[in-house]
N, C-alpha and C positions, 0 to 999 in steps of 0.2 A: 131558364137562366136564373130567375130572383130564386127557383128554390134550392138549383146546385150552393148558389152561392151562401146561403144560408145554413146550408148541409158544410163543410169547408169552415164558418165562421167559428163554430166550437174547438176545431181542430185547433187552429191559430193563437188561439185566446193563452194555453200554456207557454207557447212557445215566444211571446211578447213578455209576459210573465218572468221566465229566464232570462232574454234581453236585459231587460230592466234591471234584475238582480245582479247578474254579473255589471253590468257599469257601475253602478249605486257601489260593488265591492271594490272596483277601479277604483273608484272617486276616493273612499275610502284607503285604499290601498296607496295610493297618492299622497293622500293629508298626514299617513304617517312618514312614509320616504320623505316630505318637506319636514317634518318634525325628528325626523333623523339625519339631515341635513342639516338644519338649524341646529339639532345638539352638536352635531360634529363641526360646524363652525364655533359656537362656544367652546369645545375641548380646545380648539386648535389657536384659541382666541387665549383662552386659560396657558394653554402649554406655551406659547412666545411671552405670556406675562411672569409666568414661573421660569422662563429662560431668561430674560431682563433680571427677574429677581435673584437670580441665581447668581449672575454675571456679573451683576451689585454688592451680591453678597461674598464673592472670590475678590473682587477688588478689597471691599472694604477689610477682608482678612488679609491680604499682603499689604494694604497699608498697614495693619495694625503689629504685622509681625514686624515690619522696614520701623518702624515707632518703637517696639521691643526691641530689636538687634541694636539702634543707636541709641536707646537706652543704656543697653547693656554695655555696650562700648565706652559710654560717657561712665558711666559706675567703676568700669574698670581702669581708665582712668584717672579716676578721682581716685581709687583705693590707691592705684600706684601713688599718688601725689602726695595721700597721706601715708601710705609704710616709708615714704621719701622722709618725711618731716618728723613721723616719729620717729626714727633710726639718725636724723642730724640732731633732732633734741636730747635722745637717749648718746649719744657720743659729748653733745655740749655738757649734759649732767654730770656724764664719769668725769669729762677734763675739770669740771668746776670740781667734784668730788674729791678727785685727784691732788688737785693745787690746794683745798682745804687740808687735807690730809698734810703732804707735804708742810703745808707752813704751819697748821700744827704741830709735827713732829717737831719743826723747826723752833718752835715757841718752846717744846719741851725739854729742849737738848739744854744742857748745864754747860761752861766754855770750855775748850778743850783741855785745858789745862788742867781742871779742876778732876776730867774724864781721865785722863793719863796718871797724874798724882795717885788717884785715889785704886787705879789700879798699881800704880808700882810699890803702894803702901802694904798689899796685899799681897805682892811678890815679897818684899822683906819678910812679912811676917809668916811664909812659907805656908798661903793659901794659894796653892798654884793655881786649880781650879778656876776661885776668882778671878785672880789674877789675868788666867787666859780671855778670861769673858772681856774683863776689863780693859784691854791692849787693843781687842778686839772692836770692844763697841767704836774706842775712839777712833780706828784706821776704820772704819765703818765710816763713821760721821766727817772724817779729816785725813783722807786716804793718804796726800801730799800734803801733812799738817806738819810743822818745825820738829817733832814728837816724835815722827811716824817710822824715820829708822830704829829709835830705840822700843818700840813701837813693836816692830819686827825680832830685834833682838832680844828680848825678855819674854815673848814668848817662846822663843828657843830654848832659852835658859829655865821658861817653867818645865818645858817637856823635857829637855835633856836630863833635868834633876829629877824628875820621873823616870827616866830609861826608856823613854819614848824617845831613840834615835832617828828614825823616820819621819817625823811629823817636825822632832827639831831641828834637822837636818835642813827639811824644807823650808821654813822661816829663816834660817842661815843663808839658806841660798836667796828668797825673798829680797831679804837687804841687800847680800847682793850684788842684783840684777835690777833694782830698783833704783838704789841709793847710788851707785858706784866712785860718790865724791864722799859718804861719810865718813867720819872721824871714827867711827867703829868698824872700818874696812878689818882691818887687823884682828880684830877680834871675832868679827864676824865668819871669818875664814881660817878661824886657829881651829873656833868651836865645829865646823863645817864638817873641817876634816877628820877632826876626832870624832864629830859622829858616824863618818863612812868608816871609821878603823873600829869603832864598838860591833859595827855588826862584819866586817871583816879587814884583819890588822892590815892585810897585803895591799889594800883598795888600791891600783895604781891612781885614781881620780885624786884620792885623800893626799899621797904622796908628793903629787903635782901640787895640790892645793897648798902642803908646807912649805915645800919649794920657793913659789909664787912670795910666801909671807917672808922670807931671807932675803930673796931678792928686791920687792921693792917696797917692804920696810925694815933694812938691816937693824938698826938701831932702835928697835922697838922690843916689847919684854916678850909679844908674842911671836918675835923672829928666835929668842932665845928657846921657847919651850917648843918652838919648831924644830929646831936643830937637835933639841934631846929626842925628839920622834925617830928623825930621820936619821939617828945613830942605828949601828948594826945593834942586835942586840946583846951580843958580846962585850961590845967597847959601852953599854949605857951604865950610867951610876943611878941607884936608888935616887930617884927622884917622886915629889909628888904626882900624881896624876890630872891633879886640882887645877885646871890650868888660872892666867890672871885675870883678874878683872878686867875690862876692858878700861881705859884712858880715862876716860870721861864717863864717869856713873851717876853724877848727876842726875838726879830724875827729872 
């Protein structure tokens, strides 16, 4: 028996040998899978910390945009408040610019009278041109000024003595339809009509127009050189064509 057994003990002695080595590689085998555990709790420890940081980090971007958008809203705002205030300031500027202007002008104007005169002095001396500027500026400055029918009148008479019947014509009619109480009604509607017969003798307008002056100014000088119109032309005698002054020439 002791020498079987001893015969058998060599056999053995490898096979204890592997035993040992494969657990020893277990154990081993083990110490890493907990060391690959342990990392894998760290990662997973990492990735919920990087998910908080993340989470943090989306917040604090939509506060910062919600901070920008009512920013921007306030700026826009405020811009509107001030194009508000420039645009009432820039209107307050023209009206002050405006009223300086105006009373300037105002400050520069010489009295009516003086405006009138000094054109009808220029009519005499057969500066018509002047003259029109002059008639002109003052119904400019003094539209319904005591002046303003003759005013009307003498520029008729600058153009008509030009042969500008159209333009004079117009200033005839002016006075008028403006003045319809003047003292130069008469004359006003002698020259009218003679302007509408320059550019055609037949005018039935002109015809009515001398009518009009027979009737209700018989006894006036321009009811007489109406009646020499409104002869046939048969029955008319050489007369002037010059018609009269009007009444009152007074400047």
């Amino acid at each position: 028996m002791k020498r079987r057994f001893w015969i058998f003990l060599p056999l053995s002695i490898p096979l204890l040998n592997g035993c040992l080595a494969t657990q020893h590689d277990l154990v081993g085998l083990q110490a890493q899978m907990d060391e690959l555990n342990l990392g894998m709790q760290d990662l997973k420890r990492n990735q919920a910390d990087l998910s908080v940081q993340m989470d943090q980090l989306s917040t604090q971007i939509l506060t910062l945009t919600e901070t920008l958008r009512d920013s921007s809203d306030r700026m826009s705002r405020l811009s509107g408040r001030l194009d508000d205030l420039q645009a009432g300031l820039g209107q307050k500027i023209e009206t002050v610019g405006e009223t300086f202007k105006k009373e300037k002008a105002k400050a520069g104007i010489p009295p009516p009278s003086q405006i009138y005169h000094q054109a009808y002095l220029h009519y005499v001396k057969k500066n018509y041109d002047l003259a029109l500027q002059g008639f002109k500026n003052y119904l400019e400055s003094f539209p319904e000024g005591e002046m303003a029918d003759r005013a009307y009148f003498y520029q008729g008479e600058s153009l008509y003595t030009q042969k500008k019947w159209i333009p004079a014509g117009e200033k005839y009619s002016e006075l008028l339809t403006k003045f319809p109480k003047s003292d130069l009604l008469p004359a006003a509607r002698l020259k009218y009509a003679l302007s509408l017969r320059r550019l055609d003798p037949n005018n039935p307008e002109a015809r009515h127009m001398l009518l009009s002056i027979t009737k209700d100014f018989p006894n006036s000088p321009e009811a007489s050189s109406a009646k020499r119109y409104l002869e046939p032309p048969e029955k008319k005698q050489a007369t002037s064509t010059k018609s009269p002054a009007p009444k009152k020439t007074k400047p």
